[in-house]
C-alpha positions as CSV (number, residue, x, y, z in Angstrom):
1,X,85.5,-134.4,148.3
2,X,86.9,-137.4,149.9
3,X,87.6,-140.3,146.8
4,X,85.4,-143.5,146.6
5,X,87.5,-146.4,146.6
6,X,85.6,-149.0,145.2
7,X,81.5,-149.5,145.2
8,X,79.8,-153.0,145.9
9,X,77.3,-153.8,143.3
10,X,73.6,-154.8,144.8
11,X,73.1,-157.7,142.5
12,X,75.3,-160.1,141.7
13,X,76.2,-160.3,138.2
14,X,77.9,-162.6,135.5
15,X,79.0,-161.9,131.8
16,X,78.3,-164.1,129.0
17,X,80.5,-162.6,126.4
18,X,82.0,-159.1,125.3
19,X,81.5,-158.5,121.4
20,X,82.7,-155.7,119.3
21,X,81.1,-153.8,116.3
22,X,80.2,-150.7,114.5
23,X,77.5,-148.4,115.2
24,X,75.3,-147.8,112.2
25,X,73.2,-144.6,111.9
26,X,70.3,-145.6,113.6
27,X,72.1,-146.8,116.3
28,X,73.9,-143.5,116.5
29,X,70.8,-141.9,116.7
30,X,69.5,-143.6,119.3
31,X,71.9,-142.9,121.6
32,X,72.0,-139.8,121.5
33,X,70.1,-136.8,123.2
34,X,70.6,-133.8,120.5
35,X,70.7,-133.5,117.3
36,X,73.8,-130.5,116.3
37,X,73.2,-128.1,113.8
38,X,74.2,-125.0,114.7
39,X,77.7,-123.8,113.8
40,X,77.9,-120.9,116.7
41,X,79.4,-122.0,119.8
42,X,78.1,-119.1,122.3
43,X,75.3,-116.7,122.2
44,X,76.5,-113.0,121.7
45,X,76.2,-111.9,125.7
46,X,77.8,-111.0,128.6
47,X,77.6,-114.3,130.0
48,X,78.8,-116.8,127.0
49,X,75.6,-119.0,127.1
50,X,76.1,-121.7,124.9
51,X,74.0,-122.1,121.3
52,X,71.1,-124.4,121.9
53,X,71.8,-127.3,119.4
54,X,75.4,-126.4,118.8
55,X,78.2,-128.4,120.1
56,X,78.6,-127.1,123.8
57,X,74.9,-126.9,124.1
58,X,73.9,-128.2,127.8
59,X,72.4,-131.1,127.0
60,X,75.4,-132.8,126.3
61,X,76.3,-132.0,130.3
62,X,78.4,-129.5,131.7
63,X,82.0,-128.8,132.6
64,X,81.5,-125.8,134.9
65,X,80.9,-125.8,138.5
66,X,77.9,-123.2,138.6
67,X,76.1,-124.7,135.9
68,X,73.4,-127.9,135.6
69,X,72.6,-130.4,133.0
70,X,69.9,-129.8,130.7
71,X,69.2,-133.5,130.4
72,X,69.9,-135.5,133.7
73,X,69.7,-132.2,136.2
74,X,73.0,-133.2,137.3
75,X,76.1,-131.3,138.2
76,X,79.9,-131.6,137.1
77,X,80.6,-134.2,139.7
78,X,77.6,-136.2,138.9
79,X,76.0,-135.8,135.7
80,X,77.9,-138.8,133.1
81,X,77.6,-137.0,129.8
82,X,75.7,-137.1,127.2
83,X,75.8,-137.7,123.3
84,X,74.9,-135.5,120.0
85,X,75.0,-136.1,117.0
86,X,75.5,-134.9,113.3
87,X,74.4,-135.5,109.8
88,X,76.6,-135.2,107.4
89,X,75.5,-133.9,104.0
90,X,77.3,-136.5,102.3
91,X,78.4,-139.6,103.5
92,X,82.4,-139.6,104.0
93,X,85.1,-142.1,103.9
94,X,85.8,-143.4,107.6
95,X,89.5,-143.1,107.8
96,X,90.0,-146.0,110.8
97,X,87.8,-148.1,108.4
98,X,89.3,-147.2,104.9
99,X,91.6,-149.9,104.3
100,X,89.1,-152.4,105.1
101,X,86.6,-151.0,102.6
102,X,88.8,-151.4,99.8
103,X,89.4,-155.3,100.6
104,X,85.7,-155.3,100.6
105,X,85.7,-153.6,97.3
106,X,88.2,-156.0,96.3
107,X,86.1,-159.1,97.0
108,X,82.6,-158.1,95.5
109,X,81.0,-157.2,92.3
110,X,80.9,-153.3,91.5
111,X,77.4,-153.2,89.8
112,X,75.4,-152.1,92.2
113,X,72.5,-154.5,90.9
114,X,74.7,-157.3,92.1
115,X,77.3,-156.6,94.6
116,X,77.6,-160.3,95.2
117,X,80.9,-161.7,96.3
118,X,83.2,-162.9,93.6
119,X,83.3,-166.8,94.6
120,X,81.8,-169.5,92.2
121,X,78.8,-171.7,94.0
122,X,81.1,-174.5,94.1
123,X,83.7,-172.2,95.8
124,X,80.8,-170.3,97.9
125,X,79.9,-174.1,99.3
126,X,83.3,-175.0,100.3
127,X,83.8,-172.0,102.3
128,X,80.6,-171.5,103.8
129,X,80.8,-174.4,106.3
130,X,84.3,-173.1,107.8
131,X,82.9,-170.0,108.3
132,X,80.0,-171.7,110.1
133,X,82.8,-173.1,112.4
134,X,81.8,-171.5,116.0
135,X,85.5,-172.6,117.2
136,X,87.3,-171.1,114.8
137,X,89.9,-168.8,116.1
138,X,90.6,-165.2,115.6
139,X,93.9,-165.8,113.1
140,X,92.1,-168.7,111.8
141,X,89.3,-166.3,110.6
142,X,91.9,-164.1,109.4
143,X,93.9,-166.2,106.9
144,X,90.5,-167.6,105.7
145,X,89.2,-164.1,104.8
146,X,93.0,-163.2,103.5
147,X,92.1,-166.5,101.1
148,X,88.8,-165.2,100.2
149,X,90.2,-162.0,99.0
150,X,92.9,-163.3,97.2
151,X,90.3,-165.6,95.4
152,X,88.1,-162.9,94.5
153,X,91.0,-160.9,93.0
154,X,91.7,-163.0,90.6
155,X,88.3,-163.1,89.1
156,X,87.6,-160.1,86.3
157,X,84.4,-161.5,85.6
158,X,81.0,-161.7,87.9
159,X,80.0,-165.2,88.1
160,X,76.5,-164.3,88.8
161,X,76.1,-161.2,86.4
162,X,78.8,-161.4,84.1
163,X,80.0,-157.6,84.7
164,X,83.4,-156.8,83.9
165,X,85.6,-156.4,87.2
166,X,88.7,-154.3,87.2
167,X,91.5,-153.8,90.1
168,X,90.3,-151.1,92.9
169,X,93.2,-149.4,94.7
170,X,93.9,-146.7,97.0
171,X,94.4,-142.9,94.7
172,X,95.4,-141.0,96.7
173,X,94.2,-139.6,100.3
174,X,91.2,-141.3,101.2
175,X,90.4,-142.0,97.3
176,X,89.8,-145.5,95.3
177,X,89.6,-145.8,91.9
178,X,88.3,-148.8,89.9
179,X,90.7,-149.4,86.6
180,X,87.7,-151.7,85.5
181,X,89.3,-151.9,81.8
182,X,93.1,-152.2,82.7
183,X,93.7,-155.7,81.2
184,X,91.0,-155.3,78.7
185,X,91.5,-154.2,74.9
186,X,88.5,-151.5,73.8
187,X,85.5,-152.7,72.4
188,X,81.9,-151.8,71.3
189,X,81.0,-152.1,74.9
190,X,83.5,-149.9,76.4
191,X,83.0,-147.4,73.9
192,X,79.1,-147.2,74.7
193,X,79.4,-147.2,78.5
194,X,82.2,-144.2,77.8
195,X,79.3,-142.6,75.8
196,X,77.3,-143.1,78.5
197,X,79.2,-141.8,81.3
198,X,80.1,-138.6,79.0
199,X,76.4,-137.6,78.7
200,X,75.7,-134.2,79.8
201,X,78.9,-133.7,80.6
202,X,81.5,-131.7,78.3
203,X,84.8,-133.1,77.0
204,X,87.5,-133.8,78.8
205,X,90.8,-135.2,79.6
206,X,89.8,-137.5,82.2
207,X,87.3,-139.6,80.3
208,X,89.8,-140.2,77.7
209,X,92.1,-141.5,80.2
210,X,89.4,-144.3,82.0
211,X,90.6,-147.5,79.9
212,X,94.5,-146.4,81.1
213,X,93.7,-145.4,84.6
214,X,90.3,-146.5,85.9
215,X,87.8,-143.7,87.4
216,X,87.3,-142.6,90.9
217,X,84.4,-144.3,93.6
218,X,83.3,-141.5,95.5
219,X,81.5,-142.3,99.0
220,X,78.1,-142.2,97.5
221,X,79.0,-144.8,95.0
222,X,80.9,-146.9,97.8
223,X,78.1,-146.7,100.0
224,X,75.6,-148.1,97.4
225,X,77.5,-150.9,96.8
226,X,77.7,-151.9,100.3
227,X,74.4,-151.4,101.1
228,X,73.3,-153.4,97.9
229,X,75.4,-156.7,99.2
230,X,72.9,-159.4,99.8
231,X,72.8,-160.6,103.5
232,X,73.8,-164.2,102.6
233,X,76.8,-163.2,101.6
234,X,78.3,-161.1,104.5
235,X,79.3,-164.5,106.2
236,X,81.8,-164.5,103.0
237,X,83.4,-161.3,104.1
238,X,83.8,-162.6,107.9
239,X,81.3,-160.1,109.2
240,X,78.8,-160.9,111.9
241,X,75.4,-159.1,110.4
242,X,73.7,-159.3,114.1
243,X,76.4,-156.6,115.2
244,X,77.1,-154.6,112.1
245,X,76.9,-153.8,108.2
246,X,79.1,-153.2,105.6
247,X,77.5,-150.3,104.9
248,X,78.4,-149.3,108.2
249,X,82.0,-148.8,107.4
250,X,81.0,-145.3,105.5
251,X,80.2,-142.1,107.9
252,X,77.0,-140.8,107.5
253,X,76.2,-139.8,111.0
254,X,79.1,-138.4,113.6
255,X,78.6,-138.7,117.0
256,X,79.2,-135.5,119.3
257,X,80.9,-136.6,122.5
258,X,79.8,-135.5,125.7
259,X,81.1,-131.8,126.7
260,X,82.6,-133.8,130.4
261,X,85.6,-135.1,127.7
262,X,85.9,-132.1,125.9
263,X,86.0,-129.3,128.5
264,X,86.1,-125.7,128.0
265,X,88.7,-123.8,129.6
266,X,87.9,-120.1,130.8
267,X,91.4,-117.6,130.4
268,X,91.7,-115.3,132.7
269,X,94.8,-113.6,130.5
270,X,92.0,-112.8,127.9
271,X,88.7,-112.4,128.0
272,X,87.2,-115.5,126.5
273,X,88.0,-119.0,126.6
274,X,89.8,-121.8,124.9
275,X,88.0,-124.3,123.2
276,X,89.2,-128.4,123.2
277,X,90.4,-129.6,120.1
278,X,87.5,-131.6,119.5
279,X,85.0,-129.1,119.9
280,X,86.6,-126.7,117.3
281,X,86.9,-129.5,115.1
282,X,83.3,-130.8,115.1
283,X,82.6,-126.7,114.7
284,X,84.0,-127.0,112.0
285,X,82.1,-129.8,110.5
286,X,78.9,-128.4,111.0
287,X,80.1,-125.3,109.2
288,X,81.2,-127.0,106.0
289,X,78.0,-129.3,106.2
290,X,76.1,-125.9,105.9
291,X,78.0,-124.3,103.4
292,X,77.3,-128.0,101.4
293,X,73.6,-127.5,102.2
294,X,73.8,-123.8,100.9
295,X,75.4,-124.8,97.7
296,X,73.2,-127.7,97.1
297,X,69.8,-125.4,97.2
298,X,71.5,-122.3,95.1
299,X,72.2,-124.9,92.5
300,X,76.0,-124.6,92.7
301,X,78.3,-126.2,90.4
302,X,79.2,-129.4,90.5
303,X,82.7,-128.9,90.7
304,X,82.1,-126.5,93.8
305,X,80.1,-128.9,95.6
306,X,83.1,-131.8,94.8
307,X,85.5,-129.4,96.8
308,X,83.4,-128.8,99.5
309,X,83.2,-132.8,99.6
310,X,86.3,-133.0,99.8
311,X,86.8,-130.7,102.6
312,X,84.6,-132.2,104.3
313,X,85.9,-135.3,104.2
314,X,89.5,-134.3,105.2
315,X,87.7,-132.5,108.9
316,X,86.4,-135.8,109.1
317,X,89.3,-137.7,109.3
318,X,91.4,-135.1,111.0
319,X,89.1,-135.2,114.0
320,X,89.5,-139.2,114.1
321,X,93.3,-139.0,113.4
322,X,95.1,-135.4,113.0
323,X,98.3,-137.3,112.1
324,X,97.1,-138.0,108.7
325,X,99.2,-138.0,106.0
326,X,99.0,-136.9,102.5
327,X,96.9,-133.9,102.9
328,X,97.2,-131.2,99.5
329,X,99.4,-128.4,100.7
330,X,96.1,-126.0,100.3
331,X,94.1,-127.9,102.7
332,X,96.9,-128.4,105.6
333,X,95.6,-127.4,108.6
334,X,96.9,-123.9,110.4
335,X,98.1,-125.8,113.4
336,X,98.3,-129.2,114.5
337,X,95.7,-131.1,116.8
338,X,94.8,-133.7,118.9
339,X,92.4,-135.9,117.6
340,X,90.3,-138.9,118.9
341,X,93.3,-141.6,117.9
342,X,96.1,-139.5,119.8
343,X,93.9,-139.4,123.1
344,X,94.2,-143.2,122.9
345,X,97.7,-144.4,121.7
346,X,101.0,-143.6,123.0
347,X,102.5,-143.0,126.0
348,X,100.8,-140.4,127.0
349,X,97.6,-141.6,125.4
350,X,94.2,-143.5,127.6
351,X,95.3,-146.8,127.8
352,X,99.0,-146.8,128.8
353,X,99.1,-143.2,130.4
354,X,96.1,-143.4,132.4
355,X,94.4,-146.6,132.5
356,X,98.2,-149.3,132.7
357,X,100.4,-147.0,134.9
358,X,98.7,-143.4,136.7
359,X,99.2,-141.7,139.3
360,X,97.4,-143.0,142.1
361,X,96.7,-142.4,146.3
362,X,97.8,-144.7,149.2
363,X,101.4,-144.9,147.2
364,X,104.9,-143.8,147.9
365,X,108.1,-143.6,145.8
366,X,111.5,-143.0,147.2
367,X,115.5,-144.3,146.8
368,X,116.2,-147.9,147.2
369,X,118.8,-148.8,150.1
370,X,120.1,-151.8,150.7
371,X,119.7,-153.3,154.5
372,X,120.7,-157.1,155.1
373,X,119.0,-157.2,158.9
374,X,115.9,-157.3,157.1
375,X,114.2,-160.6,156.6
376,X,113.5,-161.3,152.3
377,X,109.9,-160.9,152.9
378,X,110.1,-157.5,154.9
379,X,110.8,-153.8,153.4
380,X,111.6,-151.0,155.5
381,X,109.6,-147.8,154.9
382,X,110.6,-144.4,156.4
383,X,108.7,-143.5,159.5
384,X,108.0,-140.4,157.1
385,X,105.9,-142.3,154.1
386,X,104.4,-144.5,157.2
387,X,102.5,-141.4,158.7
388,X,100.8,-140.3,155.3
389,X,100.2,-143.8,154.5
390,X,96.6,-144.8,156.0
391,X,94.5,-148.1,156.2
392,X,91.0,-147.8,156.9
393,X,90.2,-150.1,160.1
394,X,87.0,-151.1,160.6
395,X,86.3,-150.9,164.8
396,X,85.2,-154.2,166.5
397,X,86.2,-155.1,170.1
398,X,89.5,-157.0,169.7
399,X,91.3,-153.7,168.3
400,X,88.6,-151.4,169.9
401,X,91.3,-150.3,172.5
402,X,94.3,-149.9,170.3
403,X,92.6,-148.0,167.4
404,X,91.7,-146.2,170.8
405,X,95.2,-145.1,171.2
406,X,96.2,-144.4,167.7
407,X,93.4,-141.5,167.5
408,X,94.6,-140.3,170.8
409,X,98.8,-140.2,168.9
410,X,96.7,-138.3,166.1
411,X,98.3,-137.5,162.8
412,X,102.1,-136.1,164.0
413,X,103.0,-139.3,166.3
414,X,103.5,-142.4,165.1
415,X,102.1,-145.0,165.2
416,X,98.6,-143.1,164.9
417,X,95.8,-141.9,162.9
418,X,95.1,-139.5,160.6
419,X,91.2,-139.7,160.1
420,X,88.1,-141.6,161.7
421,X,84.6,-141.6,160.1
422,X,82.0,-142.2,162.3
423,X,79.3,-144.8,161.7
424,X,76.3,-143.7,159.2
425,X,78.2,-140.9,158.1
426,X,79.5,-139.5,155.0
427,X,82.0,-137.0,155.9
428,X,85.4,-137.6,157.7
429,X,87.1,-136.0,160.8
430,X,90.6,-135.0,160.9
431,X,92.6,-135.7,163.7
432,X,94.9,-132.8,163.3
433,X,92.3,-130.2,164.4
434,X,89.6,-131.0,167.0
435,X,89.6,-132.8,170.8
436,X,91.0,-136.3,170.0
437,X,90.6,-137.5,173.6
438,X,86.9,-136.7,172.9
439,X,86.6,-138.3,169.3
440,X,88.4,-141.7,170.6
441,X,86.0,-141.8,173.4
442,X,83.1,-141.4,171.1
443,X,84.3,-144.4,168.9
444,X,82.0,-147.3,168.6
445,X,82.3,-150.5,166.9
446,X,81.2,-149.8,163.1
447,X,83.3,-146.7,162.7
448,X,86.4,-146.8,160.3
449,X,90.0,-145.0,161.5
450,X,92.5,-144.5,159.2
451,X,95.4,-145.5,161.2
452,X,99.1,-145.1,160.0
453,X,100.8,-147.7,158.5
454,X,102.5,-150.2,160.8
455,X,105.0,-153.0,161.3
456,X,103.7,-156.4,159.8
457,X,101.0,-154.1,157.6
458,X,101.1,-155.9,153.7
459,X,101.8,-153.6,150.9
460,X,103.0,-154.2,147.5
461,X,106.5,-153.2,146.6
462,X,107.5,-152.4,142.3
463,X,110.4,-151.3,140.5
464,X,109.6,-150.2,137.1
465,X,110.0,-151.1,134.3
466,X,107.5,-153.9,134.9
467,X,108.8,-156.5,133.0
468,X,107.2,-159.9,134.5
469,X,105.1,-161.0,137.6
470,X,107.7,-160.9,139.4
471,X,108.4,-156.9,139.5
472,X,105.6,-156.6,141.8
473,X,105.0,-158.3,145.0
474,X,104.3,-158.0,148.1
475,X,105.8,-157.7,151.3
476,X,105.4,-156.5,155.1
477,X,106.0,-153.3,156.7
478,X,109.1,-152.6,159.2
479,X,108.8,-149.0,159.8
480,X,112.4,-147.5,160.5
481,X,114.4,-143.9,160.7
482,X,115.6,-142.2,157.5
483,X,114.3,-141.3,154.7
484,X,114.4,-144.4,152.2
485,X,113.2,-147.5,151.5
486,X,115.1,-150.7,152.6
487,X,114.9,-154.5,151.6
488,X,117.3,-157.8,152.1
489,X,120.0,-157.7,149.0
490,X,118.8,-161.2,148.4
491,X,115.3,-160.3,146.9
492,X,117.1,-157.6,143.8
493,X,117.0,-160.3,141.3
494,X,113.1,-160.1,140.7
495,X,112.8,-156.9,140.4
496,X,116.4,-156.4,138.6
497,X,117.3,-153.3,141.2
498,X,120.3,-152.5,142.3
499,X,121.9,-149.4,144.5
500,X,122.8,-146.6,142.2
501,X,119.9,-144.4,142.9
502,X,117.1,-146.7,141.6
503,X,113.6,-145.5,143.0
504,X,110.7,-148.1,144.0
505,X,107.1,-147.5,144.3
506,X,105.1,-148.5,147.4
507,X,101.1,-149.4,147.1
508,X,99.0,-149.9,150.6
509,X,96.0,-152.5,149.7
510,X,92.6,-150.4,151.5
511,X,90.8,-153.7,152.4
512,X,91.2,-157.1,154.0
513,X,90.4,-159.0,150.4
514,X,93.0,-156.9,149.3
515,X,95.9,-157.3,151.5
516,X,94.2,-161.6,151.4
517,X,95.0,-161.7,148.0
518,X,98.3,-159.5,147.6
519,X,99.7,-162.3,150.4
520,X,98.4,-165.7,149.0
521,X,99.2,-164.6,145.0
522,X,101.9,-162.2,145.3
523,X,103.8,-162.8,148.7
524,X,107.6,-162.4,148.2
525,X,107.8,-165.9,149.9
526,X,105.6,-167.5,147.9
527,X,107.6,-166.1,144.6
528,X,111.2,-167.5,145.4
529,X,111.1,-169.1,141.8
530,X,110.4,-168.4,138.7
531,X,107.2,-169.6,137.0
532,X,109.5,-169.0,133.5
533,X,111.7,-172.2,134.0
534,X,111.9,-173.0,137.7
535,X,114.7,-171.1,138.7
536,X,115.5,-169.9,142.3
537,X,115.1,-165.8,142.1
538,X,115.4,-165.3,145.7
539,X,118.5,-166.5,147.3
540,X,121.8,-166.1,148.7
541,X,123.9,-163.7,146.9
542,X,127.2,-162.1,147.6
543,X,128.0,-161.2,150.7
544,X,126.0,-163.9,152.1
545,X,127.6,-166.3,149.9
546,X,131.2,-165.2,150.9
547,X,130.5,-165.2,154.7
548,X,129.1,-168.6,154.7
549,X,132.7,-169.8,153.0
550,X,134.8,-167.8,155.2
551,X,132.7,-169.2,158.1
552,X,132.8,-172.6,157.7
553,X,136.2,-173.3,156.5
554,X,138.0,-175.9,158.2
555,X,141.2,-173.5,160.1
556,X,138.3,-171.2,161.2
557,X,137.9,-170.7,165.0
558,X,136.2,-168.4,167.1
559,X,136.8,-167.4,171.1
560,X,133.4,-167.4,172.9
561,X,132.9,-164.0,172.7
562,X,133.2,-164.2,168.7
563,X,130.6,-166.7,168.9
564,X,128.4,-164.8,170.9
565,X,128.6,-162.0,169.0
566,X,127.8,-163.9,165.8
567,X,124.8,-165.7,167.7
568,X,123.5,-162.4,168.3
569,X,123.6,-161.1,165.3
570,X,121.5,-163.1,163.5
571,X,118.3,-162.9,166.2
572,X,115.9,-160.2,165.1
573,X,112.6,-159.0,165.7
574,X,110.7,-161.8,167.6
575,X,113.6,-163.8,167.9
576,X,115.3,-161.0,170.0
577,X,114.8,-162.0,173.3
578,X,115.3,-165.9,172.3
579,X,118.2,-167.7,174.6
580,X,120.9,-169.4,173.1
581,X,122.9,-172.6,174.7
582,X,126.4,-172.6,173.3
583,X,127.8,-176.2,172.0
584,X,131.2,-177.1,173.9
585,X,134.3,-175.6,172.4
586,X,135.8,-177.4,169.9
587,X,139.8,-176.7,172.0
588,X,139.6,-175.9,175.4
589,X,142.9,-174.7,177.6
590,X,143.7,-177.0,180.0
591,X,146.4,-177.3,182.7
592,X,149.4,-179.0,181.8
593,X,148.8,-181.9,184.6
594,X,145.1,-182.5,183.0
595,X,147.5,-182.6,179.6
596,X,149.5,-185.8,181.3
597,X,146.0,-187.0,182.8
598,X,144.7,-187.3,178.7
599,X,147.8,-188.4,177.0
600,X,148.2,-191.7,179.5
601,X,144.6,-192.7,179.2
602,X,143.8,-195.9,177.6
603,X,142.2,-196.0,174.8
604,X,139.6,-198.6,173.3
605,X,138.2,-199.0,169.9
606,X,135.1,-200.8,169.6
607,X,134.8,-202.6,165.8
608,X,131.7,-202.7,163.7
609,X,131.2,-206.0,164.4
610,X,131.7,-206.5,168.0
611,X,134.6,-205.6,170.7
């Protein structure tokens, strides 16, 4: 299947705004089509159906070529994916959002009856109306939250309930404890909230240790809290409340992704298949899930059910990040994986490996050469590159005749054509195979050829590393003999190349907006200086330099055949054919009786201010 190079939209449309925030539960839910409980992945047959509600079932889409999606109909190529979901039996830590729950923690009460944030009302009303500030900007917003924090810190008393508030820190791998009594000296208070917590609970060490060390905020705990902060003062934490929650910040709900990102891939070594990262991953999660579920109707121990917490918190954040650090030597994973953050960063990751540089069609990349008969806005490309390189012409009667032609040369002579699609038509013809004389007879105005790329044709020209606007820009086609490509010496400074094997990579624009735009904004001739201080990037160097001295010093004289030879070298392309009149010599020979003739000839001097 032929690739779609871009689509026009129907309607016309403009955005307001982008904005960013955090999908809740609900929100989860909604979006999705499944809800995932089951931990198998296939059925036990012949034919490795997958298990209805587990995380390959069908209704997510489908990554094989024979098979349909349960939801949309659709097939590999078409259907978009879909989303599941899963409900954890606990709520977890969010590992992307940890540190920013303990600043939260940091700035609020921790009785869950108040959870109000730690400012006095006449603090509260001096920063409320900054806040309010629409034009505030994004660092702005950041150093006033910093000095929110850093307020709130300071106080170890509530203003609004009075409860003692301690320091909360990080314990650990995704743990926060809360040393509530570390600057306090025991009293009848502390003892009877000990009491309290001991209840029901037999001795031990750790509850001894609370005044010294603090105790541990589980999930549950932390997710109360946030829940119970009163919606007048999430301004004060520099949320927006339209778009999210604190309480948001804990995992409660994880979202399956759609199979299309997370394919299955058959093995024809061994009977079976290998499973993405991912999907083993969330497998995993549902499994502990139900071994939590299990536990929690049989009554199991407490302790038991802590562990299994625990585990299930570490799968959580090993599928969002598997380069976590601190894991307990008994829980380190068997082998390492790729989680949700290393598809994304990196090299290698989305966003620089596939979205900033990819590979890509209508390009070329070969050896730089340098050729000084080239114009600075010209580069030469190898008749090679030229014949694989196609733009899509649309037929109308002014090129009718030559596009005519091209299709006739077909695919092997250049300049030609290497495809024409007809008209009303979704499929394309290739020149290669077929009567050409018969197709280019056929072609009406309407149909698109993909002709070879030609002298004049625009294309845009890059060295990497990319460094500034400059590094890419665009210039015209000369198609010449060999195998690399060629530009004037003068235009290396831009791109920083020189001749010692660099490579340069060659992009063809596929429509007239395209090539429009790529001339006006990036044309070599319109980037002679530099936009960083006003500096000429494009001009003589070297050589050039050097032969305009020896040229044009004073002793230096040439016969007229030295001239003309000169004068002919510097007429190219349209100038080719261009006549020249030669100035009069500057010494001529003469006979020695025209010598007499001159030297007895008198002479008159006219003064600037008369004869």
């Amino acid at each position: 299947m032929v690739k779609e190079l871009y689509r026009e939209t129907a309607v016309a449309r403009k955005i307001s705004h982008v904005s960013f925030g955090l999908d809740g539960p609900h929100a989860m839910q909604q979006q999705a089509h499944l809800h995932v409980v089951a931990k198998n992945l296939y059925v036990q047959d012949s034919k490795r159906t997958p298990v209805q509600y587990g995380v390959l079932d069908r209704r997510m889409g489908t990554n094989q070529k024979d098979a349909e999606c349960a939801s949309c109909g659709k097939g590999m190529n078409d259907c978009i994916g879909h989303y599941g979901y899963i409900d954890l039996q606990l709520p977890v830590f969010h590992i992307g959002y940890f540190r920013s729950v303990i600043n939260i923690l940091q700035t609020i009460c921790k009785n869950p009856m108040c959870a109000r944030v730690l400012l006095s009302e006449k603090d509260r009303q001096g920063y409320i109306p900054k806040i309010r500030n629409p034009n505030l900007s994004y660092l702005a917003r950041k150093a006033l939250r910093k000095k929110i924090q850093e307020k709130c810190k300071k106080m170890s008393l509530c203003p609004h309930c009075g409860e003692i508030n301690g320091v909360i820190k990080k314990s650990g791998l995704l743990k926060i404890s809360h040393e509530k009594y570390r600057n306090k000296k025991p009293d009848q208070a502390m003892l009877l909230e000990l009491a309290e917590l001991s209840k029901g609970m037999e001795y031990s060490k750790e509850l001894t240790n609370i005044p010294l060390t603090g105790y541990s905020l589980n999930p549950q705990e932390v997710l109360r809290l946030l829940e119970s902060i009163p919606g007048e003062d999430i301004p004060l934490l520099l949320m927006n409340q339209d778009l999210s929650k604190p309480s948001d910040l804990i995992l409660q709900r994880i979202p399956v992704p759609p199979i299309c990102i997370r394919p299955s891939v058959i093995s024809e070594l061994k009977s079976g298949t290998n499973e993405d990262d991912l999907t083993m991953k969330l497998s995993e999660i549902v499994f502990i899930n139900d071994v939590i579920m299990k536990h929690k109707l049989s009554g199991a121990k407490a302790q038991m059910i802590a562990e299994d917490w625990e585990y299930l918190q570490l799968h959580c954040a090993l599928y969002i990040n598997s380069e976590t650090s601190g894991i307990p030597i008994n829980m380190q994973p068997k082998k390492a994986t790729r989680g949700l953050v290393q598809r994304l960063k990196g090299k290698q990751g989305r966003f620089r490996g596939n979205l900033s540089g990819k590979r890509v069609d209508f390009s070329g990349r070969t050896v730089i050469s340098p050729d000084p008969n080239l114009r600075i806005e010209e580069v030469g490309v190898p008749v090679h590159v030229a014949k694989i390189l196609t733009f899509p012409e649309r037929v109308h009667p002014a090129n009718k005749e030559m596009l005519r032609q091209l299709v006739c040369n077909g695919p092997d002579t250049h300049p030609g054509a290497n495809f024409v699609q007809q008209q009303g038509q979704s499929y394309k013809k290739f020149l290669r195979y077929g009567n050409r004389m018969k197709i280019a007879q056929e072609l009406k105005e309407g149909d698109i050829v993909e002709r070879h790329l030609q002298d004049g044709d625009v294309v845009l020209f890059n060295r990497q590393p990319s460094l500034h606007k400059l590094s890419i820009m665009s210039h015209r086609v000369k198609v010449l003999e060999h195998r690399t490509f060629r530009f004037n010496e003068c235009v290396c400074t831009p791109y920083n190349a020189d001749f010692d094997g660099d490579e340069m990579n060659l992009h063809l624009p596929q429509t007239e907006e395209a090539k429009a735009e790529a001339l006006v904004l990036m044309g070599n001739k319109s980037n002679l200086v530099t936009p960083r201080n006003g500096e000429l990037l494009i001009a003589a160097t070297q050589d050039f330099i050097t032969g305009a001295y020896l040229l044009t010093k004073k002793n230096v004289f040439f016969r007229h055949d030295e001239a003309c030879q000169l004068a002919s070298t510097l007429l190219a392309s349209t100038d080719i054919s261009m006549r020249i009149d030669l100035p009069p010599p500057a010494i001529m020979k003469v006979s020695d009786k025209e010598c007499e003739n001159f030297a007895n000839r008198p002479i008159t001097v006219q003064l600037l201010g008369g004869s």
